[in-house]
Each structure stands twice: as C-alpha cells, then as structure tokens.
N, C-alpha and C positions, 0 to 999 in steps of 0.2 A: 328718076329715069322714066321714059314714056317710054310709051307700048312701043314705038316703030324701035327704038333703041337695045328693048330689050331683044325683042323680035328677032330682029334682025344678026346679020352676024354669023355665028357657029351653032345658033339652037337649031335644033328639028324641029320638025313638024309636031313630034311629040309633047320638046318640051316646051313648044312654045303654046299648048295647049294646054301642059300642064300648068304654065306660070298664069294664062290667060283663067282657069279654072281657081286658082290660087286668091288671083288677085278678085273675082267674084265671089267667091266667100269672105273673104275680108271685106270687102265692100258692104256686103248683106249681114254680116255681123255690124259695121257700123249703124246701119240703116236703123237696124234690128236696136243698141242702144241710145241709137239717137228719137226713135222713136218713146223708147220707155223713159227717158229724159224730159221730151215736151209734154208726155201724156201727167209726168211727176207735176212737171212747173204748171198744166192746166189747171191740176188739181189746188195745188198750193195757188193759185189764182182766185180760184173759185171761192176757196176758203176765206180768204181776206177780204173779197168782195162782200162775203157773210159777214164778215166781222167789220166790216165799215158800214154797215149796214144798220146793224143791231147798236152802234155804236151814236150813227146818224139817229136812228130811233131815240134811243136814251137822251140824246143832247136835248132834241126837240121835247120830247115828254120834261125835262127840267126846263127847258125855256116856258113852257105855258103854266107849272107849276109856281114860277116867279113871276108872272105875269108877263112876261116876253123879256124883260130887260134883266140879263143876268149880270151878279155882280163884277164879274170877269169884266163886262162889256161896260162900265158903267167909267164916267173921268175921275179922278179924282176932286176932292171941292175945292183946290187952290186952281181948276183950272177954268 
C-alpha cells in the first residue's frame, strides 16, 4: 500500500501522522541494520584480502625456493 493510499480515505490528520511516523522508524531501523550488515561483509572483505595475500606471498616465496618452476606446473614426461 503507498502513502497516498494509506493517507487517504477515513485517516485524520492524526493518524495519518501517526502511520507517517511509523513507517519512518521502520524505515531507520532498516537503515540502521543494513548498515551493520555492509559494515560485517566490509569487514569479512578485508579479511580475505589479507588472506589472499599472505597466501599470494607463500606461493611466490615456494616458487623461488624451487627455482621458479614448481612441480605442480611442470608436464608430465610422456608429453
């Protein structure tokens, strides 16, 4: 239902202040956990960027201790 709908009709003046006050705290309570949601996934963002990072590090620190060519990367000899 939109505003003009509710509005409209048999409300007062009161209660159509009332519902208008209603529906802005519900509103601000959304707000309110949609923000603590993006601020969660920023975080959990952040972290896995650390961890592909530290990860990215490791790989390369074993690639120069095999000499660059790891055996992961390497053909098989029938090929």
């Amino acid at each position: 239902m939109d505003l003009r709908q509710s509005c409209a009709g048999n409300m007062s003046d009161e209660e159509s202040i009332y519902e208008l006050q209603r529906r802005i705290t519900h509103l601000e309570q959304h707000i309110a956990e949609q923000d603590s949601e993006i601020y969660r996934l920023s975080k959990r963002v952040d972290d896995l960027a650390k961890a592909y990072e530290l990860q990215r590090l490791k790989m390369d620190a074993l690639a120069s201790q095999t000499g660059g060519d790891m055996p992961a990367n390497e053909k098989p000899p029938h090929y």
